[in-house]
C-alpha positions in Angstrom: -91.3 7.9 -2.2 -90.1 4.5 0.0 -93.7 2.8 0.9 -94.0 2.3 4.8 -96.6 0.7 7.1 -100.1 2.2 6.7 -99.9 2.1 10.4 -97.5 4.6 10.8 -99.9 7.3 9.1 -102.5 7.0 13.0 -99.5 6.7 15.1 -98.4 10.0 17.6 -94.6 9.2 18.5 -94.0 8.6 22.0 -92.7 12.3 23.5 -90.8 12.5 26.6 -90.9 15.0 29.0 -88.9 18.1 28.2 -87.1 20.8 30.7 -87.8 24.3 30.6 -86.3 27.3 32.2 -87.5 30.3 33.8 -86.2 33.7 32.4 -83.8 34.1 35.2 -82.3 30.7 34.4 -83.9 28.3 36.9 -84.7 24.9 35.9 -86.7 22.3 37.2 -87.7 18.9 35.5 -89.9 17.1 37.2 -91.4 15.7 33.6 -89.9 12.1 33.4 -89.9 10.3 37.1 -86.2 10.4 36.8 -84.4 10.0 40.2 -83.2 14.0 41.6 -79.8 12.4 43.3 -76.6 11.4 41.6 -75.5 7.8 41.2 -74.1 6.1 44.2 -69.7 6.7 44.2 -69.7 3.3 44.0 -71.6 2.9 40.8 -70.0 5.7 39.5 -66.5 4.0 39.9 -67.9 0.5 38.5 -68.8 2.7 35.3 -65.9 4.2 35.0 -64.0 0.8 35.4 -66.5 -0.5 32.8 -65.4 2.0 30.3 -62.4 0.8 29.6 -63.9 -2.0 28.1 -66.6 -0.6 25.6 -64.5 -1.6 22.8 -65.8 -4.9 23.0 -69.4 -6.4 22.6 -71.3 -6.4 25.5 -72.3 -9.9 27.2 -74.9 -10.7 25.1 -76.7 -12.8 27.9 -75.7 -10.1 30.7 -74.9 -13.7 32.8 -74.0 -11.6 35.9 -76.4 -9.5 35.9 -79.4 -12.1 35.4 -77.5 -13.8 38.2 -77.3 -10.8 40.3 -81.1 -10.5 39.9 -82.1 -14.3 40.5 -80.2 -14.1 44.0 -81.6 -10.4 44.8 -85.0 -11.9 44.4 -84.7 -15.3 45.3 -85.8 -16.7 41.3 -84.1 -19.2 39.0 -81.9 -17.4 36.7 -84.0 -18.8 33.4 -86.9 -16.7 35.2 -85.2 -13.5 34.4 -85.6 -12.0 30.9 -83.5 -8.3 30.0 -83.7 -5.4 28.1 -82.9 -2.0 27.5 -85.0 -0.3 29.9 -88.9 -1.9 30.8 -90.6 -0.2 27.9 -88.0 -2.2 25.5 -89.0 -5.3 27.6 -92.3 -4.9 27.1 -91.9 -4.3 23.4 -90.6 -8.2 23.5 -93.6 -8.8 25.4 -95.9 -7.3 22.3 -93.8 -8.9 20.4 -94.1 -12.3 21.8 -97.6 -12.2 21.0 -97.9 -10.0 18.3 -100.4 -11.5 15.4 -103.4 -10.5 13.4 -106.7 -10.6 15.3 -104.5 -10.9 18.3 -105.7 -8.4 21.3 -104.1 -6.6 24.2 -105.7 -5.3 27.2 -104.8 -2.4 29.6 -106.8 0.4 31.4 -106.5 3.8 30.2 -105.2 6.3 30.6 -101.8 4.2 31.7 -98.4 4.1 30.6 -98.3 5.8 27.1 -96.2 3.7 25.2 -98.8 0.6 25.8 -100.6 2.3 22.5 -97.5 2.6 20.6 -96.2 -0.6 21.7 -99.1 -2.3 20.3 -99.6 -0.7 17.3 -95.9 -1.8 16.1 -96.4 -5.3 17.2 -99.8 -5.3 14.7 -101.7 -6.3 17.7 -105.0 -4.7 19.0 -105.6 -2.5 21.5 -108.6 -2.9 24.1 -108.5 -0.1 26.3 -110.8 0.0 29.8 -111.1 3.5 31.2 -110.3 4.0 34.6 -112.7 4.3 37.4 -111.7 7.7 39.1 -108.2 7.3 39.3 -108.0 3.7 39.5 -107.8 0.3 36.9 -111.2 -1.3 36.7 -110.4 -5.0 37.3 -113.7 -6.1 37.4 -114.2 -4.2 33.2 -111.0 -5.0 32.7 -112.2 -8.9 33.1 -115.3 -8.6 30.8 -113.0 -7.3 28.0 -111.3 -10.2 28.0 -112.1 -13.0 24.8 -111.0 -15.6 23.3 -108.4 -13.2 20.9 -107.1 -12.1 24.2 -103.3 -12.5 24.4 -101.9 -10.5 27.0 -103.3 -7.9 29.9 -101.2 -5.1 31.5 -101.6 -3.8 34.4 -99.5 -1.0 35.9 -99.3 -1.0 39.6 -98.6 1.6 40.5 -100.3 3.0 37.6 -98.8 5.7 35.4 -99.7 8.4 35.7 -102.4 8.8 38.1 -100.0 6.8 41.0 -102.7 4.7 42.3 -102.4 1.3 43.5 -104.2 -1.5 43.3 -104.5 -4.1 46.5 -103.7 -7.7 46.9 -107.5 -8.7 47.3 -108.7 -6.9 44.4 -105.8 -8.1 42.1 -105.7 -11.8 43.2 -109.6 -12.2 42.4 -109.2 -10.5 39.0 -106.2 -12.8 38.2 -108.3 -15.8 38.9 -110.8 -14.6 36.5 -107.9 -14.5 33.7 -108.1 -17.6 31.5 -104.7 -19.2 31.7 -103.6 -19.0 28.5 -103.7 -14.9 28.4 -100.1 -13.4 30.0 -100.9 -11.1 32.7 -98.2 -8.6 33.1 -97.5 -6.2 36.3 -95.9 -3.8 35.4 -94.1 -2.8 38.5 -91.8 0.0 37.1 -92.5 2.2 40.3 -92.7 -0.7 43.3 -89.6 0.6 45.9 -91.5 3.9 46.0 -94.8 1.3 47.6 -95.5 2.1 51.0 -99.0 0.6 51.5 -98.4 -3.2 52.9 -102.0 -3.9 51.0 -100.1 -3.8 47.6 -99.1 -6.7 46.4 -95.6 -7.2 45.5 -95.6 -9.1 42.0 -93.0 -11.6 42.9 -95.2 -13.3 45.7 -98.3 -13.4 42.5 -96.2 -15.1 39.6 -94.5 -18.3 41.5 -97.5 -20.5 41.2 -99.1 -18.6 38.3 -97.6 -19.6 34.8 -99.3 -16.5 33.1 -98.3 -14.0 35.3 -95.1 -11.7 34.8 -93.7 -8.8 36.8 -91.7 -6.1 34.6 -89.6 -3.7 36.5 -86.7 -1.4 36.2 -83.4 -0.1 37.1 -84.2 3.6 35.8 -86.5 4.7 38.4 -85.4 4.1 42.2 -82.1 2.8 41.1 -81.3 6.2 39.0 -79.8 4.4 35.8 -82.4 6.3 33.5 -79.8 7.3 31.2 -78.4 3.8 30.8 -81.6 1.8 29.7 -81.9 -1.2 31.8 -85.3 -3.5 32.6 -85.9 -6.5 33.3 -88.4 -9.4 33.2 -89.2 -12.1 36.0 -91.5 -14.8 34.8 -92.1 -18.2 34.6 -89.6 -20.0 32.2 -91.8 -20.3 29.2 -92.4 -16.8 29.3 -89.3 -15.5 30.0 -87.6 -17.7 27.3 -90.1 -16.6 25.2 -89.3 -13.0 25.8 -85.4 -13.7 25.3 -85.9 -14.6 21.9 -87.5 -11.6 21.0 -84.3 -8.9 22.1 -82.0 -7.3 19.8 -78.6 -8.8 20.4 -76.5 -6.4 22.8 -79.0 -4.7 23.6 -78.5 -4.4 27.5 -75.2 -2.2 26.7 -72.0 -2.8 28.8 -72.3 -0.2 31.3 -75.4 -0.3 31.7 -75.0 -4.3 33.0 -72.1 -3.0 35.4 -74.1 -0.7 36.8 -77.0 -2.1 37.4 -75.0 -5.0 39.3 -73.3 -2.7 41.6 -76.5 -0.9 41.9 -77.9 -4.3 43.6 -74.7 -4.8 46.2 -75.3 -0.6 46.8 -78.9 -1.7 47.3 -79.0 -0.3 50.9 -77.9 3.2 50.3 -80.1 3.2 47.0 -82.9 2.5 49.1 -82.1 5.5 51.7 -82.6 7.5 48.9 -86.1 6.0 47.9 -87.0 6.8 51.3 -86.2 10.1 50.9 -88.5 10.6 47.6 -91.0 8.9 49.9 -90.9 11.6 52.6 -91.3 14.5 50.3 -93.9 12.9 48.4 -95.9 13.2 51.5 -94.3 16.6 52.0 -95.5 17.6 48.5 -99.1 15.6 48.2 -100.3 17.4 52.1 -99.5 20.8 50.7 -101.1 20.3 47.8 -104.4 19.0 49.4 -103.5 22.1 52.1 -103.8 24.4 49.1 -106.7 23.1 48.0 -105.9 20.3 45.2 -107.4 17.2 44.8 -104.7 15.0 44.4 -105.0 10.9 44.5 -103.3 8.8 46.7 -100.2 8.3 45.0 -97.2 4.7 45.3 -95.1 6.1 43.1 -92.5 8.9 42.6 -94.6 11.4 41.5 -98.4 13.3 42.2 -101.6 13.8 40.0 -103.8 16.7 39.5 -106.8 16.2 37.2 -107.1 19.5 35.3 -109.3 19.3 32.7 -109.6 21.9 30.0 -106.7 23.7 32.1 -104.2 21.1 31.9 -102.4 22.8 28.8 -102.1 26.3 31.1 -101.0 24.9 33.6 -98.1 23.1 32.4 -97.1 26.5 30.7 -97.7 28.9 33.8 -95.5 25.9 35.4 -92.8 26.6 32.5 -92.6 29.9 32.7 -91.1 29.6 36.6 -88.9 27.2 35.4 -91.1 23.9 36.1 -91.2 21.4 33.6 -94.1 19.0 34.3 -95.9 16.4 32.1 -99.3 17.5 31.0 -101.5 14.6 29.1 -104.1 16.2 26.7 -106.7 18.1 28.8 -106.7 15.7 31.4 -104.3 16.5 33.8 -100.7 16.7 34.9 -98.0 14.2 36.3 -95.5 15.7 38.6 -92.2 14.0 40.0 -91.1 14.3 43.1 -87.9 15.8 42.9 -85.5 17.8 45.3 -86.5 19.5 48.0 -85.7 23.0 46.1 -87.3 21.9 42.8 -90.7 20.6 44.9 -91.0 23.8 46.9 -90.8 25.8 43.4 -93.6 23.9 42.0 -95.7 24.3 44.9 -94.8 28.3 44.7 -96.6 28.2 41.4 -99.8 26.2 42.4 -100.4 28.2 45.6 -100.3 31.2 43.0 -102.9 29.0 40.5 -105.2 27.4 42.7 -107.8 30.0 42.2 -107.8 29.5 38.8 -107.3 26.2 37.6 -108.5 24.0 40.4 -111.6 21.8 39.8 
């Protein structure tokens, strides 16, 4: 038998969320934050345009879209580092710094491929449990040292939603030493609506170790075509550029993202939408009873415990797929109006039993 990495042996694979259907056929998945609406026509027509070129190699350097972004966000074009979808550009970001003895710090629980992502990059993982729902900046600091590398911190955080404010996170990043990358993670940030959360972009310009990741998959509903992106000073975004699998950012994917920016105005219509029922959905919960976190992102979070596992599969079984972590809770997207009112059916019918 082939010999593989003794690591492999204590790692879970990363598992996506999965759709399920009722008995009578309905189907709701509101498992993997994925936008409920249909590309834009005019991203549609760009991909279809596109296709007639998939015969050929991608742009390796996707040169209009880094362009595209550098102008959308008013950043030098060597500021912008790509890949396919923000979990492959943080990857190159483990990888980047990816020695023995090195360290990586993030709260927990957070996004669930940070684990995975270090592990492969043969880096260390320091984890800081949150306080409540929320990252713990001030631990988060202490477990800094001098084999300290990099720091993540999702904001909004996945997958409890909370935010973190432009006080609290400008203090903690002048306690970072300047040689350890701070990452903000910013895979949720059109959903925002509190003006007390920082956007990333006005944090990195006169920080050299500070990079914003975000992605086309979320509020730009590319999911299925695996496009992120970096903005960062240039030592760290050419850093991260050397670390990406040639072609990765596929042709269509690069088309589409670029008309997603000149559609940005409709896109964002849509966002607002999600924003609305997210209220919609987060007030009926609390109405029924839940406690459910303030939430900046494109989905809601119910703490359940020991009856986390149930309540995903009473969900299931009325068609309702949602994401259940352990026996901690559940992460919900905000999906259609339909698909929302059918998962608040089923908690009004379990809040009896599961809440608290």
């Amino acid at each position: 038998m082939p010999r593989f990495r003794r690591i492999l042996d204590t790692m879970a694979a990363y598992k996506p969320g999965k759709a399920v259907a009722a008995p009578d056929g309905r189907s709701y998945k509101l498992s993997s934050n994925e936008s409920p609406y249909d590309p834009l026509p005019s991203v549609v027509e760009a991909i279809a345009e596109g296709a007639r070129q998939v015969n050929r190699y991608p742009d390796p350097a996707s040169v209009k879209l880094t362009e595209a972004i550098a102008e959308r966000f008013d950043v030098p074009a060597e500021h912008v580092a790509l890949g396919a979808g923000s979990v492959t550009v943080a990857q190159q970001l483990f990888e980047t710094v990816g020695e023995p003895g090195a360290e990586v710090v993030y709260a927990w629980r957070s996004f669930e491929a940070y684990p995975l992502l270090a592990d492969l990059a043969g880096v260390t993982s320091v984890t800081v449990p949150l306080a409540g729902e929320d990252h713990d900046l001030n631990a988060m600091a202490e477990a800094i040292t001098d084999r300290t590398r990099m720091v993540f911190v999702c904001n909004p955080n996945n997958p409890t939603g909370t935010a973190i404010r432009r006080a609290e996170l400008e203090a903690f990043l002048a306690r970072v030493p300047e040689d350890v990358l701070v990452v903000l993670d910013e895979a949720y940030r059109e959903y925002v609506r509190d003006e007390d959360v920082p956007d990333g972009l006005t944090l990195y310009r006169d920080r050299p170790n500070v990079a914003v990741l975000r992605t086309f998959s979320k509020a730009y509903g590319l999911a299925g075509l695996r496009v992120g992106y970096l903005i960062a000073p240039e030592p760290v975004a050419t850093a991260v550029r050397k670390t990406i699998i040639p072609f990765a950012v596929n042709h269509l994917a690069q088309v589409a993202a670029v008309a997603s920016l000149r559609a940005e105005d409709e896109l964002l219509d849509r966002v607002e939408r999600v924003v609305k029922e997210r209220t919609r959905v987060r007030e009926a919960l609390i109405a029924q009873g839940w406690t459910v976190p303030p939430t900046e992102a494109n989905f809601v979070w119910l703490r359940l415990g020991a009856h986390t596992p149930a309540f995903a599969a009473a969900c299931a079984e009325q068609g309702v797929a949602v994401r259940p972590f352990g026996e901690e809770g559940v992460r919900v997207s905000i999906g259609s109006p339909e698909a929302n009112d059918a998962f608040l059916a089923v908690t009004g019918e379990l809040v009896g039993k599961m809440n608290g």
